[in-house]
LUMDREN-336667 format. One record per residue (C-alpha): residue in one letter; x, y, z. Coordinates in nm, 3 decimals, padded with zeros to 5 digits. Example, Ala and Ser with C-alpha at 12.3 -4.5 7.8 and 13.67 -1.06 7.14 Angstrom:
! residues 2
A:01.230:-00.450:00.780;
S:01.367:-00.106:00.714;
END
This chain:
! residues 410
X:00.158:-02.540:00.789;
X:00.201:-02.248:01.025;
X:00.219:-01.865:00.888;
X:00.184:-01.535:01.135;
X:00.106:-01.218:00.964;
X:00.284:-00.904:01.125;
X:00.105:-00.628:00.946;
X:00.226:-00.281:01.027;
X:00.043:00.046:00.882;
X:-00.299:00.181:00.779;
X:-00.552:-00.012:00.648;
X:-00.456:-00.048:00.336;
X:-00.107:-00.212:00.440;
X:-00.261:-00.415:00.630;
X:-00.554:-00.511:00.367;
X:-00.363:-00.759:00.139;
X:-00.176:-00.983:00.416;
X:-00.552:-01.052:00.524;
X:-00.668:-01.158:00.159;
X:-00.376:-01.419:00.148;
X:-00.406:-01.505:00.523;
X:-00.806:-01.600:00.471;
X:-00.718:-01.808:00.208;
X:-00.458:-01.986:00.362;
X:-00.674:-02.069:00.644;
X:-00.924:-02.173:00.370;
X:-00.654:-02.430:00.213;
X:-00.674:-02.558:00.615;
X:-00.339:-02.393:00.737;
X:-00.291:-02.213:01.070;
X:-00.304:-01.878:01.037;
X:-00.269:-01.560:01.295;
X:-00.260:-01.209:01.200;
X:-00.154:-00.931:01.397;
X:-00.212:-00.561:01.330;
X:-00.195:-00.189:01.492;
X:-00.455:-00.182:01.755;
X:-00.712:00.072:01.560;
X:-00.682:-00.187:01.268;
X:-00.724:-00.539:01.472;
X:-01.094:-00.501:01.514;
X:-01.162:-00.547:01.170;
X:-00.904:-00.819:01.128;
X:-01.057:-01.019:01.418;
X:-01.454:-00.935:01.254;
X:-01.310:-01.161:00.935;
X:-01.303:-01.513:01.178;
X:-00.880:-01.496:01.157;
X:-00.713:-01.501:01.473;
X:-00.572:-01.213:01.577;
X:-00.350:-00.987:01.775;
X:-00.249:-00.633:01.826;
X:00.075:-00.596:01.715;
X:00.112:-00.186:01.773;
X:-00.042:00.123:01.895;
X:-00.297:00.287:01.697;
X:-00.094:00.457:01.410;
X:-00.337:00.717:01.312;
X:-00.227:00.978:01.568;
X:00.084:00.940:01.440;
X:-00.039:00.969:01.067;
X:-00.164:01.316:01.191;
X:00.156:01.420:01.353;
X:00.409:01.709:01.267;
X:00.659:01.378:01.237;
X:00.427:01.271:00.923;
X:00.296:01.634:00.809;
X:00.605:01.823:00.827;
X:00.937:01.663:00.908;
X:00.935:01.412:00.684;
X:00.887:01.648:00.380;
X:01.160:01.829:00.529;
X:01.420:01.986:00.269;
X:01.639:01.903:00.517;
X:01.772:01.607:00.468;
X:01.889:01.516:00.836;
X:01.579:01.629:00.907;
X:01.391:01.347:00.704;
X:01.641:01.103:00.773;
X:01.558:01.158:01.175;
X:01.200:01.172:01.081;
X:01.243:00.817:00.909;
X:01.398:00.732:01.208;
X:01.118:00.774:01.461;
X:00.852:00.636:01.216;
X:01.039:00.302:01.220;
X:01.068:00.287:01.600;
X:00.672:00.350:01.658;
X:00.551:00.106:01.848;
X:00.853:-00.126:01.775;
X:00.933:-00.241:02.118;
X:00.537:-00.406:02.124;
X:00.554:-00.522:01.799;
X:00.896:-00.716:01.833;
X:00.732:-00.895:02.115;
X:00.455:-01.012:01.939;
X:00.627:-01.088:01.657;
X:00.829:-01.314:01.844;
X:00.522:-01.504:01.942;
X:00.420:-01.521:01.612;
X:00.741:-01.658:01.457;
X:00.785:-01.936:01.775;
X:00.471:-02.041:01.639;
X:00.505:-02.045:01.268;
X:00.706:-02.231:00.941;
X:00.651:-01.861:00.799;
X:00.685:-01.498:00.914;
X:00.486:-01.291:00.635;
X:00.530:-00.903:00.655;
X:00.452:-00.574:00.461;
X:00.677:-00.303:00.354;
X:00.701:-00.183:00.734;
X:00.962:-00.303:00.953;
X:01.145:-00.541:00.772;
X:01.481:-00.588:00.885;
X:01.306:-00.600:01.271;
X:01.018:-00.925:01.114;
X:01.334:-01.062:00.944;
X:01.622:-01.046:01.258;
X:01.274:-01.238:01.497;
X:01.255:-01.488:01.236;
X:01.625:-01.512:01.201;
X:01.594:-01.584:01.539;
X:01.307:-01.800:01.572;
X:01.423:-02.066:01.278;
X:01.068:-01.905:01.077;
X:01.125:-01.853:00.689;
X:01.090:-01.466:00.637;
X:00.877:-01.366:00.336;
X:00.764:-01.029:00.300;
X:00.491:-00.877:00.063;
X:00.629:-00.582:-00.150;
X:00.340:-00.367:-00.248;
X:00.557:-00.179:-00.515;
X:00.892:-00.186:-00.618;
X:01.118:-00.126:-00.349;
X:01.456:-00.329:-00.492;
X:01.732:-00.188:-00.683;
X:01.642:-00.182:-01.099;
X:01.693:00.045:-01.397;
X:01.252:00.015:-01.593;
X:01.166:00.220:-01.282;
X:01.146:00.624:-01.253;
X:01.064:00.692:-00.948;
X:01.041:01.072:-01.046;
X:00.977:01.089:-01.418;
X:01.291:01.187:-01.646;
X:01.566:00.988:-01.454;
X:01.780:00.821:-01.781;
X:01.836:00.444:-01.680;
X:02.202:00.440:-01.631;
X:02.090:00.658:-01.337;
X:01.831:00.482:-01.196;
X:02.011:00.170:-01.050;
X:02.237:00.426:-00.853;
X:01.970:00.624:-00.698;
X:01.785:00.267:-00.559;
X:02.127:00.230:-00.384;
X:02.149:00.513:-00.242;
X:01.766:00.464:-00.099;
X:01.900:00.148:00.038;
X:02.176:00.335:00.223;
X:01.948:00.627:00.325;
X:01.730:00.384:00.472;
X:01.976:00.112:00.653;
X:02.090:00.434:00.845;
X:01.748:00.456:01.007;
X:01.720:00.157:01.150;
X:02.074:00.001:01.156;
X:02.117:00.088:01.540;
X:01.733:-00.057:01.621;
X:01.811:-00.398:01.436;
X:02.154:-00.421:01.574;
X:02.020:-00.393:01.962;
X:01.764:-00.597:01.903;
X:01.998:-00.865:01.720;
X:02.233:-00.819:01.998;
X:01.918:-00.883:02.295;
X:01.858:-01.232:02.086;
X:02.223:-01.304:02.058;
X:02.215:-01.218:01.716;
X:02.568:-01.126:01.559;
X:02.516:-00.778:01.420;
X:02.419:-00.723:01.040;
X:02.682:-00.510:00.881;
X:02.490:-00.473:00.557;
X:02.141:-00.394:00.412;
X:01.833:-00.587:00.480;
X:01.828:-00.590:00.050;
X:02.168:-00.761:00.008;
X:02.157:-01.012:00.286;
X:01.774:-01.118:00.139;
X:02.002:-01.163:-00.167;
X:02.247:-01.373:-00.057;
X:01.998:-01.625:00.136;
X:01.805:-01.633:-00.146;
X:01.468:-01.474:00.029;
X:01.163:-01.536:-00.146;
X:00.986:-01.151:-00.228;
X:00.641:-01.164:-00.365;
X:00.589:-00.846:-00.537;
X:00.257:-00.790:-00.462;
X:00.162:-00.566:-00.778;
X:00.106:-00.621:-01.128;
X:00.408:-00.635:-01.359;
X:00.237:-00.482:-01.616;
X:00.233:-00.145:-01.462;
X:00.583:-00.139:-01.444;
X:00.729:-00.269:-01.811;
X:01.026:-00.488:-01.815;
X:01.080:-00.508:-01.411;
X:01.002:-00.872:-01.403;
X:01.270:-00.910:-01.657;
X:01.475:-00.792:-01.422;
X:01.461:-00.976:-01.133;
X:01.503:-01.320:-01.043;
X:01.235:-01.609:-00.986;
X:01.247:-01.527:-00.581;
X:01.056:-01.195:-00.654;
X:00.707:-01.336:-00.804;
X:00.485:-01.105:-00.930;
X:00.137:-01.193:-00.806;
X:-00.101:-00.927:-00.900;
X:-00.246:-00.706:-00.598;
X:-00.388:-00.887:-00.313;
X:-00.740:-00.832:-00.254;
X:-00.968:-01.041:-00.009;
X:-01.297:-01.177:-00.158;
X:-01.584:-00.987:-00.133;
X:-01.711:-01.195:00.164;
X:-01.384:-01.147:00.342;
X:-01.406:-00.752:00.208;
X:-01.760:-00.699:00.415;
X:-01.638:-00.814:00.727;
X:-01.322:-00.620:00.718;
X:-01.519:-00.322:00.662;
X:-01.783:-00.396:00.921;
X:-02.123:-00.170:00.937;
X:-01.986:00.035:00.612;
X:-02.148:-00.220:00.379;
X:-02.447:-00.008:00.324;
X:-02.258:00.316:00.260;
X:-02.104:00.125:-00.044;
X:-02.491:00.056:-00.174;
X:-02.605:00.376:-00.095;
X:-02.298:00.515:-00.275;
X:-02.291:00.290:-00.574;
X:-02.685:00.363:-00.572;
X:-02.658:00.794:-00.604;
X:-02.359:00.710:-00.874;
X:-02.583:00.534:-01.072;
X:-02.867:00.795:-01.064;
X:-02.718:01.043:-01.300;
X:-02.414:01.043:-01.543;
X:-02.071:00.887:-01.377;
X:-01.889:01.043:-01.059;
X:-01.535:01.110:-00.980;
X:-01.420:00.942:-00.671;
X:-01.228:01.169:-00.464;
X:-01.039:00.973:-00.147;
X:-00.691:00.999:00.051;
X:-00.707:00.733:00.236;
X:-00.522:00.754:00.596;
X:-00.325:01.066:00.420;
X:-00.348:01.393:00.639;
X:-00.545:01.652:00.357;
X:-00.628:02.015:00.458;
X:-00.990:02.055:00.407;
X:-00.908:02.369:00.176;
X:-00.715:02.147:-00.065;
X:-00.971:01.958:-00.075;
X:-01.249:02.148:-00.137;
X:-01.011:02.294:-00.372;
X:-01.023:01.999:-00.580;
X:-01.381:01.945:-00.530;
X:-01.520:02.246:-00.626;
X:-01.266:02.221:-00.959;
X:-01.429:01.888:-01.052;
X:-01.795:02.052:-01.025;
X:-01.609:02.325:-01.226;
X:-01.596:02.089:-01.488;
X:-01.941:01.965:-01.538;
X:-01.851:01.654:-01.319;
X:-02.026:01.531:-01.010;
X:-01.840:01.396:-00.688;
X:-01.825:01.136:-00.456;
X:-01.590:01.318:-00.171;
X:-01.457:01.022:00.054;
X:-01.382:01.228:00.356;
X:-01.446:01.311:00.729;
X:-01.424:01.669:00.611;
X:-01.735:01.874:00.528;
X:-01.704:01.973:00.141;
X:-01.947:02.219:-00.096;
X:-02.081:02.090:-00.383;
X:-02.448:02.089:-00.310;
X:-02.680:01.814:-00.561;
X:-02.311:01.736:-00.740;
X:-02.122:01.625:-00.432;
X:-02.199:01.316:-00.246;
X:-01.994:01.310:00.095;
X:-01.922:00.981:00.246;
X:-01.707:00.929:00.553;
X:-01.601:00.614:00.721;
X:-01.483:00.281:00.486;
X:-01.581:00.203:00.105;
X:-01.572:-00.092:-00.067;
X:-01.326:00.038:-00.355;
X:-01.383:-00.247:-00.535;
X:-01.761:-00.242:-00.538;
X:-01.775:00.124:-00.607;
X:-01.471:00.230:-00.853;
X:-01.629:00.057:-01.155;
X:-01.939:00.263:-01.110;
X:-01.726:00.577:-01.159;
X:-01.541:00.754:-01.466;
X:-01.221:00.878:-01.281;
X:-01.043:00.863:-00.933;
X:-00.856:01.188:-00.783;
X:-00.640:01.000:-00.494;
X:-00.342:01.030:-00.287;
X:-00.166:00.743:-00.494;
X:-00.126:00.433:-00.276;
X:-00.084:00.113:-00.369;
X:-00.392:-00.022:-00.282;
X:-00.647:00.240:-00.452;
X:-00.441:00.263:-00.744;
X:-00.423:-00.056:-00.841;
X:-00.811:-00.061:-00.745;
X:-00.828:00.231:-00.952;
X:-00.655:00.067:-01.235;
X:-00.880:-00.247:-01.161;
X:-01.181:-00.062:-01.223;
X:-01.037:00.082:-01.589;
X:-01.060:00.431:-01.475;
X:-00.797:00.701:-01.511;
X:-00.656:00.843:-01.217;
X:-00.535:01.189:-01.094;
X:-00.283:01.140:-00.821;
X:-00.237:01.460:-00.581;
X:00.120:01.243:-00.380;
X:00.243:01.356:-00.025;
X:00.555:01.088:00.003;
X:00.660:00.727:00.031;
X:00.563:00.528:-00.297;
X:00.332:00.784:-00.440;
X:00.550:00.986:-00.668;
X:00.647:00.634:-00.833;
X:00.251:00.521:-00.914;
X:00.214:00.866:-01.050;
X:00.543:00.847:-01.258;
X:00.411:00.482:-01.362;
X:00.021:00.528:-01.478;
X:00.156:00.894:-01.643;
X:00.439:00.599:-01.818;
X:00.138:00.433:-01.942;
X:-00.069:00.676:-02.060;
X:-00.370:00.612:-01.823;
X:-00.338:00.891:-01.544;
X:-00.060:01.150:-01.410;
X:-00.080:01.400:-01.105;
X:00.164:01.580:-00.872;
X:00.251:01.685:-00.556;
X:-00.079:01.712:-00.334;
X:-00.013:02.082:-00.262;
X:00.057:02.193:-00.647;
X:-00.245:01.959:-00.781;
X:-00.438:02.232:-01.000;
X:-00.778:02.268:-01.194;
X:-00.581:02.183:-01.549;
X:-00.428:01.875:-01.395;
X:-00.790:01.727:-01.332;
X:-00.870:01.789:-01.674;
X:-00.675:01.461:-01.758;
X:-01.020:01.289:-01.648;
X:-01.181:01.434:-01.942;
X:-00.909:01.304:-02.206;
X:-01.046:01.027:-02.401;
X:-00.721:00.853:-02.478;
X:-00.621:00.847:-02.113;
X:-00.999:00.675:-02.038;
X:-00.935:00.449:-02.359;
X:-00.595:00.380:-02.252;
X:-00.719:00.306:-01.900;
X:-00.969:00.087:-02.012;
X:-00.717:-00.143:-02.181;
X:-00.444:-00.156:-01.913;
X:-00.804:-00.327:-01.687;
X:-00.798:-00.659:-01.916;
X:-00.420:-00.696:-01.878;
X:-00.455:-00.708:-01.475;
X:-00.419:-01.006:-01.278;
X:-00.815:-01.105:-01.114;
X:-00.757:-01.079:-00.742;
X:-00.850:-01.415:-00.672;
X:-00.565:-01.544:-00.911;
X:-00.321:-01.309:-00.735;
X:-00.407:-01.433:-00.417;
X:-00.368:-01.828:-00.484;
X:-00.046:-01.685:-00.635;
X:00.090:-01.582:-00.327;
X:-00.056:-01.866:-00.114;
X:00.175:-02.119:-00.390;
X:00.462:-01.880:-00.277;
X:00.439:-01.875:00.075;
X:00.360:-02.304:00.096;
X:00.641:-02.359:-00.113;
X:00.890:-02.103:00.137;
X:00.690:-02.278:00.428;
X:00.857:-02.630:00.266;
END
């Protein structure tokens, strides 16, 4: 069978369609992945094929589009914002997509640019299957921001549906209309519905109680998708020895926080905000940053790529910009987390590990010295410790989703 990966986003968006693409190609299938052009290097160092599917996507990561407009209180001002985001890079990543789907049984995606990956396989006669990293369909077990009674809930997932079929309902209709396409007069969501899409949910059920009651058998739940350590190395190039030297100085004296924000734009006053509040505590620091921090014996700074998986169960807490790839490595590791959120699907992890009783947070810019106390509560760490053994291993997630994207591919 044939499968092209279109992978838009930062690392760790692109992370988990690599763990399921290497072990397609290890059950013999014919795999290609493509990814933004800062991001392909590493894809290509794992032995998959590869493309570049975008421009390099940090500079925009760093942008006033990303800092500022889209936390706009503006609404039209977010909603333009949204806009832009979805048209980066999209006239080079259409056309590779279309090579990717002329050559494949499946197109697999992310969360970015959906309806665009689902109109080229429309197109192409591929099977479109995309990878949810969190809940993003309509449901009542999840509060996106904490206090929301379920009667509510269901109405406010429409109305994100809406919100977001404005931003890119001109886009997909020109580009349906260039392939001869009729237009699409409703949202990606409901016409997945009615042709029966398969959606792996790409996430543990278990952090979010009573969703997969919910939804039907064409949204499996699959545990996160993480490659195998082998797979993990070569994605992360020459940064293998920065994990050993990092698991090595956690080791040497009691337990460290890990303190990372992935791809998020942080202020280096915030963060040495929350550094220095950590050391406050009695704790010592492992600051995962290009910034310079204080801290002095108490503060290890690393820059460049970790192996989260490697590291996180050498430490006794996480303080992290809450997405879906370090928190469920976070939750993984049976740690509790403090989540300091800037947007997208960040405000629902915190809402959903404060839910379970094994972490909490807030906005990145109100994140205070009492909130990090949380790391010192020893029913969060007990409860965090228990939510570990109910996880799905990584390796079972992955041949999970492999099963679900042979039997689309069929």
């Amino acid at each position: 069978m044939r499968f092209g990966f279109a992978m838009h986003g930062s690392r760790g968006d692109v992370q988990p369609g690599v763990a399921v693409a290497s072990a397609l190609a290890e059950r013999g299938h014919d795999v290609t992945v493509a990814a933004p052009e800062d991001i392909a290097p590493a894809v290509s160092r794992t032995g998959l094929p590869t493309k570049v599917l975008c421009p390099d996507n940090s500079e925009l990561l760093r942008s006033p589009l990303v800092k500022e407009r889209l936390k706009s209180k503006n609404p039209s001002v977010r909603l333009k914002a949204l806009g832009e985001i979805s048209a980066f890079g999209a006239e080079m990543s259409e056309q590779v997509m279309r090579e990717l789907a002329d050559d494949a049984d499946v197109l697999v995606t992310g969360l970015l640019a959906q309806e665009r990956a689902a109109t080229v396989a429309e197109f192409a006669g591929a099977t479109f299957v995309p990878l949810h990293y969190c809940p993003i369909r309509a449901n009542t077990s999840v509060d996106v921001f904490g206090g929301t009674p379920r009667w509510a809930r269901r109405a406010l997932w429409f109305i994100g549906d809406q919100v977001n079929w404005l931003t890119v309902r001109k886009r997909d209709n020109d580009l349906r209309r260039r392939l001869g396409l009729p237009s699409a007069r409703r949202p990606l969501p409901r016409r997945i519905s009615v042709a029966g899409t398969p959606e792996v949910q790409a996430y543990d059920a278990a952090v979010f109680p009573g969703l997969a009651d919910e939804w039907p058998a064409r949204r499996p739940f699959t545990g996160a998708l993480i490659p195998d350590e082998q797979t993990r190395k070569a994605f992360n190039g020459d940064h293998g020895a920065a994990t050993d030297d990092t698991i090595a100085w956690a080791g040497a004296d009691g337990a460290p926080v890990y303190v990372g924000f992935g791809s998020m734009p942080i202020e280096r006053e915030r963060l040495e905000h929350i550094v220095e509040s950590l050391v406050g505590l009695g704790l010592r620091v492992i600051a995962h940053t290009d910034h310079d921090v204080p801290g002095g014996d108490a503060v290890l700074r690393v820059a460049g790529a970790l192996d989260h998986e490697a590291l996180l169960p050498h430490c006794r807490g996480a303080v992290h910009h809450g997405g879906a790839g370090t928190t469920s490595a976070v939750a993984r590791a049976g740690i509790p987390a403090v989540i300091g959120w800037l947007s997208a699907d960040q405000p629902m992890w915190t809402a959903a590990l404060r839910h379970l009783g094994v972490g909490g947070g807030r906005r990145l810019k109100s994140l205070e010295t009492d909130d990090l106390r949380l790391l010192l509560d020893d029913q969060v760490i007990g409860a965090a410790a228990e939510l570990a053994t109910r996880l799905t291993p990584p390796d079972v997630a992955v041949a999970r989703c492999c099963d679900a994207l042979e039997a689309a591919a069929n």
